[in-house]
Biopython code that builds the backbone (N, CA, C, O; Angstrom):
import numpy as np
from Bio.PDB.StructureBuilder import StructureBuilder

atoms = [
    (1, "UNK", "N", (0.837, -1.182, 0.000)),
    (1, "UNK", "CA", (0.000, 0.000, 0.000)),
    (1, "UNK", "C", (0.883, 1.247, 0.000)),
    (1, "UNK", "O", (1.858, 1.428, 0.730)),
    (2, "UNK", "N", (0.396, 2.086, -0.932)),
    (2, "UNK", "CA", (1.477, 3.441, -1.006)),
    (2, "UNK", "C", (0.827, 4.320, 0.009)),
    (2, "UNK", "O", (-0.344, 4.653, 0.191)),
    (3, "UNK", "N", (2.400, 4.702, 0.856)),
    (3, "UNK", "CA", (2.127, 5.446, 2.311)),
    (3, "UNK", "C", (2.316, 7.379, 1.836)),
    (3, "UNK", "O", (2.079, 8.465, 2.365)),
    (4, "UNK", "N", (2.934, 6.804, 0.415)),
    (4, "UNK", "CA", (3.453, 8.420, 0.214)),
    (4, "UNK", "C", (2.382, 9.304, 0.494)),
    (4, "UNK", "O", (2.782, 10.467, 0.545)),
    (5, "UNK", "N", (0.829, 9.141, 0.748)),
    (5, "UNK", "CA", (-0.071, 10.071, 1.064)),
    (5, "UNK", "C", (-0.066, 11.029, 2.621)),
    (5, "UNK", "O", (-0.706, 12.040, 2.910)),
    (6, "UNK", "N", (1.050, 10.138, 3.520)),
    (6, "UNK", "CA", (1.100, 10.177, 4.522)),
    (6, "UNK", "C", (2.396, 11.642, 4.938)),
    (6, "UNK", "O", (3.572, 11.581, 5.297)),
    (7, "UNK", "N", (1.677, 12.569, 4.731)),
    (7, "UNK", "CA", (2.998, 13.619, 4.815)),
    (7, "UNK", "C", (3.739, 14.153, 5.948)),
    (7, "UNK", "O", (4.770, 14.816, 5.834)),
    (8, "UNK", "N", (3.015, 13.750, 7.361)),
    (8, "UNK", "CA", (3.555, 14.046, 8.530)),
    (8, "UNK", "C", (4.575, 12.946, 8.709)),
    (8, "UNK", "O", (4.193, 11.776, 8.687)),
    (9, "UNK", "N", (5.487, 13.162, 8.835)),
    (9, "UNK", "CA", (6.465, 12.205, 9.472)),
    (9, "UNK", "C", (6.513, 11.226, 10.981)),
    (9, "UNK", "O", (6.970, 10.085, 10.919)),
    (10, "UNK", "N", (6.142, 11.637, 11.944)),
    (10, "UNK", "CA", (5.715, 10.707, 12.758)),
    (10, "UNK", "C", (4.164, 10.432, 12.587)),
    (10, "UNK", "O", (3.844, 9.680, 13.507)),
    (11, "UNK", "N", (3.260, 10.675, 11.935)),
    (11, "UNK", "CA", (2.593, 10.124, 11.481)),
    (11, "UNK", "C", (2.254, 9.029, 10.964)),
    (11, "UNK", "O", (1.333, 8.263, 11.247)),
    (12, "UNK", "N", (3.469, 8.964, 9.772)),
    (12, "UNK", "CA", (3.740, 8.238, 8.615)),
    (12, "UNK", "C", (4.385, 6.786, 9.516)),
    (12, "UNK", "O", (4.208, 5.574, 9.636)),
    (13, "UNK", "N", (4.998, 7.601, 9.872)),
    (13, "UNK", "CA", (6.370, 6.129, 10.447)),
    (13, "UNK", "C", (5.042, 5.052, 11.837)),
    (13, "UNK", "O", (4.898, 3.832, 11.918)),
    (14, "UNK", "N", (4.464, 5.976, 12.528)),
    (14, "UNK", "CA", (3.484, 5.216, 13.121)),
    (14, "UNK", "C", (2.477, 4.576, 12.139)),
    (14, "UNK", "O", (1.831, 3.726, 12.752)),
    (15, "UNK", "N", (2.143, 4.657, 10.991)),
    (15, "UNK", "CA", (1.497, 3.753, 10.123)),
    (15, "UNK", "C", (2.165, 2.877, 9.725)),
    (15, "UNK", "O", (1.858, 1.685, 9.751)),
    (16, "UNK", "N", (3.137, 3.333, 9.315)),
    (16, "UNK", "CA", (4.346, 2.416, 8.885)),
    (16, "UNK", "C", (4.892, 1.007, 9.399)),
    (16, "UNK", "O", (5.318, -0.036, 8.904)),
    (17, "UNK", "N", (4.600, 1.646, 10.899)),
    (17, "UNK", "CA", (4.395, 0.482, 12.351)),
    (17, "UNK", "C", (3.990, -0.166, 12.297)),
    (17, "UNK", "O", (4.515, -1.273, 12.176)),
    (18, "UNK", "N", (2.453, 0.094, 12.357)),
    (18, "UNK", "CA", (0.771, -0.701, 12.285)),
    (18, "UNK", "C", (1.246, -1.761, 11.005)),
    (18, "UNK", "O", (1.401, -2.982, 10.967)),
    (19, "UNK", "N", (1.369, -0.869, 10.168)),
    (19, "UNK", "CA", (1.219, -1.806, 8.909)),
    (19, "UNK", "C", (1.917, -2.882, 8.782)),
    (19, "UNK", "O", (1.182, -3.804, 8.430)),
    (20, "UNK", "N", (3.155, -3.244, 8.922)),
    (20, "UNK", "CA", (4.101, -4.090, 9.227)),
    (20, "UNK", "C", (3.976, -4.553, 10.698)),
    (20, "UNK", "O", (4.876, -5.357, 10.941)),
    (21, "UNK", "N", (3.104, -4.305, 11.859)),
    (21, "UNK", "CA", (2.825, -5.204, 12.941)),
    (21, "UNK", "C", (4.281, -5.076, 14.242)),
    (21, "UNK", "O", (4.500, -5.825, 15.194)),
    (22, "UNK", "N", (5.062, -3.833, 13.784)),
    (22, "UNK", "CA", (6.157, -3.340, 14.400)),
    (22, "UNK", "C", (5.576, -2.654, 16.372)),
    (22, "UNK", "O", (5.600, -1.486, 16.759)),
    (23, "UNK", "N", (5.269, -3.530, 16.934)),
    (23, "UNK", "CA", (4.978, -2.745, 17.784)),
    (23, "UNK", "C", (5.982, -1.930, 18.739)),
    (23, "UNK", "O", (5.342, -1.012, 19.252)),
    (24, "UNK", "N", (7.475, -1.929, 19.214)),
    (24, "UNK", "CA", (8.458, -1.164, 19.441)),
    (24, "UNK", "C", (8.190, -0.072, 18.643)),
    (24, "UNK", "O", (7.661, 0.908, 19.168)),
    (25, "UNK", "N", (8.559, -0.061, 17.036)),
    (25, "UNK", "CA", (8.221, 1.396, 16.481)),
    (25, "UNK", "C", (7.107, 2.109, 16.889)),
    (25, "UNK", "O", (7.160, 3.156, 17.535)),
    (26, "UNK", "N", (6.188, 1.602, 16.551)),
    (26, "UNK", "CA", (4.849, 1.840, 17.319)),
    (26, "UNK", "C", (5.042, 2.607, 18.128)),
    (26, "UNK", "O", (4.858, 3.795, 17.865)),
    (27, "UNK", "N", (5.415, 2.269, 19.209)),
    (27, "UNK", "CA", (5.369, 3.084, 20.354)),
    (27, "UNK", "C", (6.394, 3.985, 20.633)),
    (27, "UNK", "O", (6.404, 4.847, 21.511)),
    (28, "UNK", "N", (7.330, 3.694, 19.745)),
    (28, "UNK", "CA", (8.352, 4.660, 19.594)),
    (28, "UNK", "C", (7.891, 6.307, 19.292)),
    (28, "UNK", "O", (8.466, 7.331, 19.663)),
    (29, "UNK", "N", (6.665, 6.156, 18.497)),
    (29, "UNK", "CA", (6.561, 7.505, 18.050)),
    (29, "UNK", "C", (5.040, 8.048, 18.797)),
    (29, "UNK", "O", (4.054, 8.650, 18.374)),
    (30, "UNK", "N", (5.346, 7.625, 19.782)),
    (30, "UNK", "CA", (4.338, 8.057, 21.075)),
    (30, "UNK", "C", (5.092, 8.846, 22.549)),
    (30, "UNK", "O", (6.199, 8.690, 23.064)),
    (31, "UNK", "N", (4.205, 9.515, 22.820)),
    (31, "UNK", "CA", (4.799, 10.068, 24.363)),
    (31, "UNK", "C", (4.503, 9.463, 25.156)),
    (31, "UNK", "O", (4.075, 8.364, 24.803)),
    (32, "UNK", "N", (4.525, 9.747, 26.703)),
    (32, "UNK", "CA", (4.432, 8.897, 27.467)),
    (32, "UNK", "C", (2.763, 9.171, 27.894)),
    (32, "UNK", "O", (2.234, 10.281, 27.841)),
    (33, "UNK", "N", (2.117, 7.991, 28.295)),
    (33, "UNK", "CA", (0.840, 8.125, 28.586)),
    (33, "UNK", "C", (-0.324, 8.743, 27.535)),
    (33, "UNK", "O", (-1.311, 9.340, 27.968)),
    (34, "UNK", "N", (-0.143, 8.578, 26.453)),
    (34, "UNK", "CA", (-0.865, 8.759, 24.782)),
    (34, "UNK", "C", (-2.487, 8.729, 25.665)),
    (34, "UNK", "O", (-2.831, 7.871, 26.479)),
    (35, "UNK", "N", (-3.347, 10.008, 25.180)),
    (35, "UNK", "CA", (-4.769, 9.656, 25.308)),
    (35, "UNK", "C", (-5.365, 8.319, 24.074)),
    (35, "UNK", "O", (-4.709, 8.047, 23.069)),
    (36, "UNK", "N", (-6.212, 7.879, 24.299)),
    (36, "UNK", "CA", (-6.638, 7.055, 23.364)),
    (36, "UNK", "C", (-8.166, 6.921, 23.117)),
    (36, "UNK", "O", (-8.803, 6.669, 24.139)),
    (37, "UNK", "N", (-8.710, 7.010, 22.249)),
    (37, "UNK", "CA", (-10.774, 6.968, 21.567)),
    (37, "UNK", "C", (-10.902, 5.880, 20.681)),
    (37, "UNK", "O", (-10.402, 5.589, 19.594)),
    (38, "UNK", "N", (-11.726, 5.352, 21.465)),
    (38, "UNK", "CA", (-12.018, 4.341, 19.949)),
    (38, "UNK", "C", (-13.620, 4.464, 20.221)),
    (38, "UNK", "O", (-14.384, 4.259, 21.164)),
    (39, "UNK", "N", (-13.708, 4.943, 18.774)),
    (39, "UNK", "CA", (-15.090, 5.372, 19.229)),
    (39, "UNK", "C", (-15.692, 6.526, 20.080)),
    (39, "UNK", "O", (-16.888, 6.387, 20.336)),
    (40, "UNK", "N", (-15.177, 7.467, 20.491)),
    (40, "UNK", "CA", (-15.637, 8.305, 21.149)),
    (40, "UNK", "C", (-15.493, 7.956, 22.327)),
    (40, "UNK", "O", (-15.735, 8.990, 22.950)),
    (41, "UNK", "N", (-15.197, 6.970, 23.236)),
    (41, "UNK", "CA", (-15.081, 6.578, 23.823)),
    (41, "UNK", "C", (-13.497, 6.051, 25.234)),
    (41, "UNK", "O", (-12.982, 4.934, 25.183)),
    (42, "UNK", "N", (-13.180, 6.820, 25.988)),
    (42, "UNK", "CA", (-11.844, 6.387, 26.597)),
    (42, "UNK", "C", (-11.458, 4.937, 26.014)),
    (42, "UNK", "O", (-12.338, 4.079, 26.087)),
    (43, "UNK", "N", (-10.518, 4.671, 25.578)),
    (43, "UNK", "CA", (-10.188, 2.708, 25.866)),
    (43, "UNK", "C", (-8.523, 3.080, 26.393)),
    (43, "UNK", "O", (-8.027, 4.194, 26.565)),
    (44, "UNK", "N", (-7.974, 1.899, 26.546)),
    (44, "UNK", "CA", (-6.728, 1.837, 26.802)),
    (44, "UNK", "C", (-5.333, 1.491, 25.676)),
    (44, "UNK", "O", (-5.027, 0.449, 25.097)),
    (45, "UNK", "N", (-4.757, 2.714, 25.682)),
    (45, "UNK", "CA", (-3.938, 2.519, 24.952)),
    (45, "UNK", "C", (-2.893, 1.243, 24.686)),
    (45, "UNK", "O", (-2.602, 0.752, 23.595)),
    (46, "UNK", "N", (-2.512, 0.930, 25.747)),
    (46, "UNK", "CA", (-1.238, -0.414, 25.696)),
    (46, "UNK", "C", (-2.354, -1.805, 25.496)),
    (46, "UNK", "O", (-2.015, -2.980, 25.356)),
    (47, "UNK", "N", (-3.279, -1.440, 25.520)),
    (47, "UNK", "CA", (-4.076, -2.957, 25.075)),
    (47, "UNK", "C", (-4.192, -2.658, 23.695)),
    (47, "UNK", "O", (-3.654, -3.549, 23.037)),
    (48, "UNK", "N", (-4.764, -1.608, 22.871)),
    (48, "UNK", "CA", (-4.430, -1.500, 21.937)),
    (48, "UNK", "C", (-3.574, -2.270, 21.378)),
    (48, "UNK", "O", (-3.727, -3.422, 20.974)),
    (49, "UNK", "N", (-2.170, -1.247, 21.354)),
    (49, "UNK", "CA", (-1.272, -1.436, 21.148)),
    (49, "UNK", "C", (-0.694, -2.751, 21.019)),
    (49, "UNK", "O", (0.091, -2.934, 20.089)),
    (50, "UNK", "N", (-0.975, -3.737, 21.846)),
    (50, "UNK", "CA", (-0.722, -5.212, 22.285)),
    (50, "UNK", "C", (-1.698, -5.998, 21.040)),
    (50, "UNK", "O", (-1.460, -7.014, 20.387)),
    (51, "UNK", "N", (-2.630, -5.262, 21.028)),
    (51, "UNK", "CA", (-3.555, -6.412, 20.239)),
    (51, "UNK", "C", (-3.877, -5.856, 19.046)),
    (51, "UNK", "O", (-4.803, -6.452, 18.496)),
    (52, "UNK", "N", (-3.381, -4.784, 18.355)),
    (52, "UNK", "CA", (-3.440, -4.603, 16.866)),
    (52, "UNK", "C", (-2.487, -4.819, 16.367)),
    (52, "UNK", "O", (-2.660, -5.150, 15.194)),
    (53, "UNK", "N", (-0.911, -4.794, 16.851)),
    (53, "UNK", "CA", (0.063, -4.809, 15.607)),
    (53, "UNK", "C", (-0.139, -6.429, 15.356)),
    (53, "UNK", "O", (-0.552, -7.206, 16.218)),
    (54, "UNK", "N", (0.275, -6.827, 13.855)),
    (54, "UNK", "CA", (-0.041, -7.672, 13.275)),
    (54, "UNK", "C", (-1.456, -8.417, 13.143)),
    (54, "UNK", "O", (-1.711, -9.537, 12.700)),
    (55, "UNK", "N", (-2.187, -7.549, 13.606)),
    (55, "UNK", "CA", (-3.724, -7.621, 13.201)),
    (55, "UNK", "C", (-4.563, -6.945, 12.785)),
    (55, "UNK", "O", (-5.725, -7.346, 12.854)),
    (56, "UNK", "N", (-4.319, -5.930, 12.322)),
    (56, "UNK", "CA", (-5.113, -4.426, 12.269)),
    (56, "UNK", "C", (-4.165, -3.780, 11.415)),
    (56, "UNK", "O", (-3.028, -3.518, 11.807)),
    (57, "UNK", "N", (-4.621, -3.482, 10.145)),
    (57, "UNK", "CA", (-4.005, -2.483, 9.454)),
    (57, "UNK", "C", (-5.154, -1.680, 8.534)),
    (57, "UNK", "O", (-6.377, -1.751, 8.659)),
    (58, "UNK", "N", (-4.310, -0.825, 7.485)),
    (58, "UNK", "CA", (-4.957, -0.297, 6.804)),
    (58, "UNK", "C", (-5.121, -0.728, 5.759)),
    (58, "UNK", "O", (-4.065, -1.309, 5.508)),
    (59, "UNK", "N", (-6.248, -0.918, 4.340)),
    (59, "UNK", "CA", (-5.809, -1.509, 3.159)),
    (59, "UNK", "C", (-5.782, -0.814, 2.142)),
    (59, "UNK", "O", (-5.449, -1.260, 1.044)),
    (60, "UNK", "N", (-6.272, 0.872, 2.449)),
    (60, "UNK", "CA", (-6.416, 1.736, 1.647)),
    (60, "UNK", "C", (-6.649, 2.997, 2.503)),
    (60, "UNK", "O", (-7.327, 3.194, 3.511)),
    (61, "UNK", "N", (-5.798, 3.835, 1.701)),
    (61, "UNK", "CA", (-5.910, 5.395, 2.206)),
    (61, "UNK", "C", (-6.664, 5.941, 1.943)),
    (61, "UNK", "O", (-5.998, 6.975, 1.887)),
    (62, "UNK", "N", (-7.777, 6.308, 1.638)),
    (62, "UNK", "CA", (-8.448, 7.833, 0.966)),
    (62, "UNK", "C", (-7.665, 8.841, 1.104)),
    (62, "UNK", "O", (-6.744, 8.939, 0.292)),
    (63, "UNK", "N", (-7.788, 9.717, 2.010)),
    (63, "UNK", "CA", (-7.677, 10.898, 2.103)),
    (63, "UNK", "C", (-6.958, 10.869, 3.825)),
    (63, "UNK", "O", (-7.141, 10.001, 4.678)),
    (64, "UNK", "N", (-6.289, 11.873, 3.910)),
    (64, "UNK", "CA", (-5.067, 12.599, 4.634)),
    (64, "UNK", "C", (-5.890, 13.769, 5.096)),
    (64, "UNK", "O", (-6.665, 14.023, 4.174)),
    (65, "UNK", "N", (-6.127, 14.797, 6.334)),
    (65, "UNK", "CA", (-6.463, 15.990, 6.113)),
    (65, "UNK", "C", (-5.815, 16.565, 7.833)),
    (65, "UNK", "O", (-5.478, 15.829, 8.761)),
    (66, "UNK", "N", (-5.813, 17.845, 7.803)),
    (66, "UNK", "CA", (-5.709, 18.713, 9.244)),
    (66, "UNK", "C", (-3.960, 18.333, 9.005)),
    (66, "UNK", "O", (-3.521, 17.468, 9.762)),
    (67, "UNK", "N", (-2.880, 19.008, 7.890)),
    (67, "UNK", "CA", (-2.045, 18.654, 7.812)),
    (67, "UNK", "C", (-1.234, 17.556, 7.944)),
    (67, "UNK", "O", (-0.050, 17.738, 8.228)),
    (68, "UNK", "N", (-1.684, 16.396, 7.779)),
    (68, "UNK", "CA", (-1.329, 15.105, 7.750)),
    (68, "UNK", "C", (-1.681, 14.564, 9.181)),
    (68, "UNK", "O", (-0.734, 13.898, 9.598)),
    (69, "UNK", "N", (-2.639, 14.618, 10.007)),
    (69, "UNK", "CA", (-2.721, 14.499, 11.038)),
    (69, "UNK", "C", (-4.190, 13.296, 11.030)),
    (69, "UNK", "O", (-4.310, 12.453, 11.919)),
    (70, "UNK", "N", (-4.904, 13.396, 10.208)),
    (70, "UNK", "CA", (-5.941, 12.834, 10.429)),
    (70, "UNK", "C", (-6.066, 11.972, 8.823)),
    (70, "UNK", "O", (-5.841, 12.328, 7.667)),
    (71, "UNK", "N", (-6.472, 10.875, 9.361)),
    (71, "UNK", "CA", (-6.279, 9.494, 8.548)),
    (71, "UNK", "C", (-8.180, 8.996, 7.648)),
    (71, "UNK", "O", (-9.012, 8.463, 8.381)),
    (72, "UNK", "N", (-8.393, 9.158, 6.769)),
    (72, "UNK", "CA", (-9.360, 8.222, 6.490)),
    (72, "UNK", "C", (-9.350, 6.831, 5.521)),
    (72, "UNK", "O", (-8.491, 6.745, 4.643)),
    (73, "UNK", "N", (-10.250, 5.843, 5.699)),
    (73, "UNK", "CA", (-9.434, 4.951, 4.815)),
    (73, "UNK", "C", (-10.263, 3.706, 5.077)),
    (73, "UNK", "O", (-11.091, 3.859, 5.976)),
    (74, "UNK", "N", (-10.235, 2.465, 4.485)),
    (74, "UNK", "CA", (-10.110, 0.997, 4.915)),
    (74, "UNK", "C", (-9.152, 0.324, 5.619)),
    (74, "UNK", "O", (-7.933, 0.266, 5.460)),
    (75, "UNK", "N", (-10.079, -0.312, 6.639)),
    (75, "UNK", "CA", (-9.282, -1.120, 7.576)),
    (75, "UNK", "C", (-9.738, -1.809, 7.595)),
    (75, "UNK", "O", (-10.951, -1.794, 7.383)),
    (76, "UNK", "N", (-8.574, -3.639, 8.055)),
    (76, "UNK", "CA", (-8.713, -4.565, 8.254)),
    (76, "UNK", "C", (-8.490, -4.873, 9.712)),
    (76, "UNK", "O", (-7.521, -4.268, 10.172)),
    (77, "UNK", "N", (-9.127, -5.652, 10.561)),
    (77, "UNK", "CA", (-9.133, -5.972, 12.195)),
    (77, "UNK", "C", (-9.207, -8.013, 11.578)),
    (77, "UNK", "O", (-9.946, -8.470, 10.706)),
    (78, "UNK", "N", (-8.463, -8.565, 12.189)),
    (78, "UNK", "CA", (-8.853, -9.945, 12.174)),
    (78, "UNK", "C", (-9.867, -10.109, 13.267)),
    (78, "UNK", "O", (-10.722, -10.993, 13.211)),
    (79, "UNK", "N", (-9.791, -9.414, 14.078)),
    (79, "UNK", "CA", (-11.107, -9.640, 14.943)),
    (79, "UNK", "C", (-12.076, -8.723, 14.877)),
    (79, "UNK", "O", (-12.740, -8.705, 15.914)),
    (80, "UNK", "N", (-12.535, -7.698, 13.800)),
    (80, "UNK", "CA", (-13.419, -6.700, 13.719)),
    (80, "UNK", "C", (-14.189, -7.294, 12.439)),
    (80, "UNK", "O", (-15.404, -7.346, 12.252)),
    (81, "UNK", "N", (-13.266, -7.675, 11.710)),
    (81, "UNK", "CA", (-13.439, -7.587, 9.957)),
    (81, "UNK", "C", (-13.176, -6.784, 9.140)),
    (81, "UNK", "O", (-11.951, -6.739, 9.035)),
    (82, "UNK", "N", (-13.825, -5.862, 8.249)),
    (82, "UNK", "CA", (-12.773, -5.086, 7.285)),
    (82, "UNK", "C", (-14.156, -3.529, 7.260)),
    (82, "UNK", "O", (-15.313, -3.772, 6.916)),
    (83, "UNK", "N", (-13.748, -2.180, 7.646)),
    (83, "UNK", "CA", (-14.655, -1.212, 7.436)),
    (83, "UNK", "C", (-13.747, -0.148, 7.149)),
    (83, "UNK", "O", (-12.518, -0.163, 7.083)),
    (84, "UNK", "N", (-14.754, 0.986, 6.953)),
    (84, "UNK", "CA", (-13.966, 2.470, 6.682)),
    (84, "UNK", "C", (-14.063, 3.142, 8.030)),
    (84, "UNK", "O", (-15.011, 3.295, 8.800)),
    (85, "UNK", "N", (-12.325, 3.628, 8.101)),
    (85, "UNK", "CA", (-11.949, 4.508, 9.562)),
    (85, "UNK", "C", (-11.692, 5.488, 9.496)),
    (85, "UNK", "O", (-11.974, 6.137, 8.489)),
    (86, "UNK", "N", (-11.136, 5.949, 10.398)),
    (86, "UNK", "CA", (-10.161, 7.058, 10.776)),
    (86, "UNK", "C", (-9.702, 6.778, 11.889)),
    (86, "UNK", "O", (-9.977, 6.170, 12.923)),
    (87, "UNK", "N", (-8.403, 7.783, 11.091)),
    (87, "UNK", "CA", (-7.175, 7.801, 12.681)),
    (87, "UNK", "C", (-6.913, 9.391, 13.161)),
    (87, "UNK", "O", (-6.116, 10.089, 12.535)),
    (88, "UNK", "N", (-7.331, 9.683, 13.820)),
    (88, "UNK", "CA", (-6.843, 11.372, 14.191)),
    (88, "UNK", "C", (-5.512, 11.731, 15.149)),
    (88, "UNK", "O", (-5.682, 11.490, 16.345)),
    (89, "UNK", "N", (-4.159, 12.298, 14.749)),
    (89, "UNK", "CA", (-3.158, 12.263, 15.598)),
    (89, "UNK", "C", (-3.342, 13.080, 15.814)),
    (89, "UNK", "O", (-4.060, 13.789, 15.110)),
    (90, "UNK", "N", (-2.516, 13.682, 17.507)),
    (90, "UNK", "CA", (-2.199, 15.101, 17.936)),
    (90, "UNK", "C", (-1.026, 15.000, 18.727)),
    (90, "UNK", "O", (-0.953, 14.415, 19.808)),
    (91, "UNK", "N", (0.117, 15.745, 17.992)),
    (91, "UNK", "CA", (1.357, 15.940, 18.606)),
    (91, "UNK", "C", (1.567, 16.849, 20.002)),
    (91, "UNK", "O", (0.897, 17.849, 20.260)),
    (92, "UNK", "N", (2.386, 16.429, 20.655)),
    (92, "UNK", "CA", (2.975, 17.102, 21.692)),
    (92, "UNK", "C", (4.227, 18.162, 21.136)),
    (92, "UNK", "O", (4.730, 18.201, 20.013)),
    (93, "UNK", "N", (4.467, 18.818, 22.083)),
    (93, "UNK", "CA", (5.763, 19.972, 21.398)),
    (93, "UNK", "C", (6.637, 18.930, 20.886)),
    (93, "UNK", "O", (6.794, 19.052, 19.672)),
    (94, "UNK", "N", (7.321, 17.852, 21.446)),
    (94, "UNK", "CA", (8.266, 17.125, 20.620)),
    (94, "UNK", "C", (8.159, 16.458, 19.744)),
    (94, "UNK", "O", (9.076, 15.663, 19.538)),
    (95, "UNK", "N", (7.111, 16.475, 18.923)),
    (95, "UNK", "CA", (6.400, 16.179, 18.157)),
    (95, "UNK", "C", (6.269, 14.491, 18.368)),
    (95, "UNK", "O", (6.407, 13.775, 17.376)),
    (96, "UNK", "N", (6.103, 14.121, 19.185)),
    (96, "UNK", "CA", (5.071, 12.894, 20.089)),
    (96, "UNK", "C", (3.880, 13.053, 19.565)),
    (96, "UNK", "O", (3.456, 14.153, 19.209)),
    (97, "UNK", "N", (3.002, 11.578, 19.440)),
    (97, "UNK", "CA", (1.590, 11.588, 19.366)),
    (97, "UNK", "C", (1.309, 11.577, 21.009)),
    (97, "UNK", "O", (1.979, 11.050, 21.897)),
    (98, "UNK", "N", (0.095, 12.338, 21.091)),
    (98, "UNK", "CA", (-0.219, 12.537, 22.616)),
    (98, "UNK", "C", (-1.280, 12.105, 22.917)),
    (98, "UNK", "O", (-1.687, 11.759, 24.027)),
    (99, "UNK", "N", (-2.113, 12.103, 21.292)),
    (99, "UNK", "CA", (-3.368, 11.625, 21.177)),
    (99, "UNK", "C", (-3.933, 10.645, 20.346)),
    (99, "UNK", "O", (-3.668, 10.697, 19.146)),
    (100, "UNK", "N", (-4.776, 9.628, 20.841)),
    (100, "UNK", "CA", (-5.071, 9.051, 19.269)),
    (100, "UNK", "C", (-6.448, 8.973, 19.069)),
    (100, "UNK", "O", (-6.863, 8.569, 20.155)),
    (101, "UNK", "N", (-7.363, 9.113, 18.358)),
    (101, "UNK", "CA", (-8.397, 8.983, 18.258)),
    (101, "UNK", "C", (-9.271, 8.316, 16.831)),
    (101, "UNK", "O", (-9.495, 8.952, 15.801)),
    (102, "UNK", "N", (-9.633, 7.027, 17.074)),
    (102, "UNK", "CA", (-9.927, 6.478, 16.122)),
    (102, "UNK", "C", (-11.227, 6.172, 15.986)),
    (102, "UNK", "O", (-11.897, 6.361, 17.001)),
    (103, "UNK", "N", (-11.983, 5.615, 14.715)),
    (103, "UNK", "CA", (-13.360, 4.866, 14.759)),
    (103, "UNK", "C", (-14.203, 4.698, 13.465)),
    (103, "UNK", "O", (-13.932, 5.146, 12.351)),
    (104, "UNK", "N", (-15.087, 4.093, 13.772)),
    (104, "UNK", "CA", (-15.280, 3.952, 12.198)),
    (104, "UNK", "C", (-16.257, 4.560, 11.422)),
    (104, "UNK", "O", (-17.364, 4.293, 11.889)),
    (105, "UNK", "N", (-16.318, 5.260, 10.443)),
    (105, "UNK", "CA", (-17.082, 5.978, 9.531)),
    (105, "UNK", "C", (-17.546, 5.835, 8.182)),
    (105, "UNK", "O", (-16.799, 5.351, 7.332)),
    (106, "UNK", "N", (-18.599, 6.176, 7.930)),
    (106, "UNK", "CA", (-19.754, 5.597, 6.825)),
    (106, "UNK", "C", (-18.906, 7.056, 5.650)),
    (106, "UNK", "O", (-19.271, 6.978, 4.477)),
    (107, "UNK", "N", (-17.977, 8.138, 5.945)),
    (107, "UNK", "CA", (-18.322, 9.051, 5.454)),
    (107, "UNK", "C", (-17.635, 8.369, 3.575)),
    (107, "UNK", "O", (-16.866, 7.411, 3.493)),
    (108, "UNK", "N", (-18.036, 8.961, 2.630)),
    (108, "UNK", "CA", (-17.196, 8.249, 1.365)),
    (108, "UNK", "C", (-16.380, 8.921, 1.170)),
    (108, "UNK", "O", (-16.420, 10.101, 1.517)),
    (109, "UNK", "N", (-15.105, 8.237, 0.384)),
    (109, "UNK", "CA", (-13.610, 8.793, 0.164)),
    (109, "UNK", "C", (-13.760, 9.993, -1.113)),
    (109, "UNK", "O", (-12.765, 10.603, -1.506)),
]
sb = StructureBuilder()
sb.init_structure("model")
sb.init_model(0)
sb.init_chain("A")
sb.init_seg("    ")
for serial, (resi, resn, name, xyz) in enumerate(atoms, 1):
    if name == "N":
        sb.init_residue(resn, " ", resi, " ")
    sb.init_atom(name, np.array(xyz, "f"), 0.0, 1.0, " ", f" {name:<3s}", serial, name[0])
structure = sb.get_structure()
């Protein structure tokens, strides 16, 4: 899947993660204590984290927007099945994700 849509750089490299099931990188390009939404909803980040890499990716990008910060697209979950998401990042000054906020949407690409 071509990532070149992905223009933020820790952005990118945290997809980059997911996609290849890298969870060290992963978390590499996180701060400490990352908020996390799935769904509108608090969940916990390190369970996440634990239980998507190499199960959860993307299979298609749409669209990029809010300067490379926010993700729409197809995703695959082996335990969800396959729908259209989003990923919304928000950096910290060191340019850390601080935030993640994900879930799934009917909107079209």
């Amino acid at each position: 899947m071509d990532l070149e849509k992905l223009t933020q750089p820790t952005v990118r490299h945290a997809i980059q993660a997911l996609q290849s099931g890298d969870r060290s990188a992963w978390l590499a390009q996180f701060g400490p204590d990352p908020t996390f939404t799935d769904e509108g909803l608090p969940a916990n980040f390190q369970k996440f984290s634990e239980h998507a890499m190499g199960h959860e990716r993307f299979t298609r990008i749409d669209r990029v927007e809010n300067q490379g910060l926010d993700i729409y697209g197809a995703f695959h979950s082996d335990r969800w099945g396959d729908f259209e998401t989003f990923f919304k990042f928000r950096l910290d000054g060191d340019g850390k994700i601080r935030q993640l906020d994900i879930g799934q949407t009917d909107l079209p690409s």
